[in-house]
Steps between C-alpha positions, in 0.01 A plus 500: 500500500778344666879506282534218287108418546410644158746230334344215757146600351574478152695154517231372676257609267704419209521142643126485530398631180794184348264262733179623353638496124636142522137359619361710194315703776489779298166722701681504786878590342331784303451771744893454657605515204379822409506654803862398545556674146331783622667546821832483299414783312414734767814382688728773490802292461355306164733505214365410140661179433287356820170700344559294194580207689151596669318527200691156291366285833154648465486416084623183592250414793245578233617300231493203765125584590407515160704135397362350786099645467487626159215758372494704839663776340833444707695530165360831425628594855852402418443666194483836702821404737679443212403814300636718835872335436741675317501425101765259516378291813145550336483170231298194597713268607625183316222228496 
């Protein structure tokens, strides 16, 4: 991959995945999502703030699946994100 390409990628995918949240298109946002995570974490260059960055968006994008189509199991998703954070980061956040 061309210099500077790897960066283009991931804003343009990061862009994408903020269209697809903000029409609630949740299906289609999923599988970026994760497979941005999980690109990050094979990335040589990852550092752990941006793996818990990672992990805080995913816990997140399932708490906003589960508010906006309750009983899928979405929250038990986040639940698993959230468990991977560090203690501190870990609590449920503020209703």
């Amino acid at each position: 991959m061309a210099p500077g390409a790897s960066s283009l990628r991931s804003e343009l995918e990061s862009n994408l995945v903020k269209y697809l949240l903000e029409g609630q298109r949740f299906a289609q946002a999923e599988p970026l999502l994760l497979a941005m995570h999980g690109q990050l974490v094979e990335s040589s260059d990852e550092s752990p703030s941006q793996t818990q960055a990672s992990i805080e968006r995913l816990a997140k994008f399932y708490e906003s699946w589960d508010a906006a189509e309750p009983g899928q199991g979405y929250d038990a998703k986040a639940a698993e994100w959230r468990a991977k954070l560090p203690a501190n980061e870990a609590a449920e956040p503020a209703p």
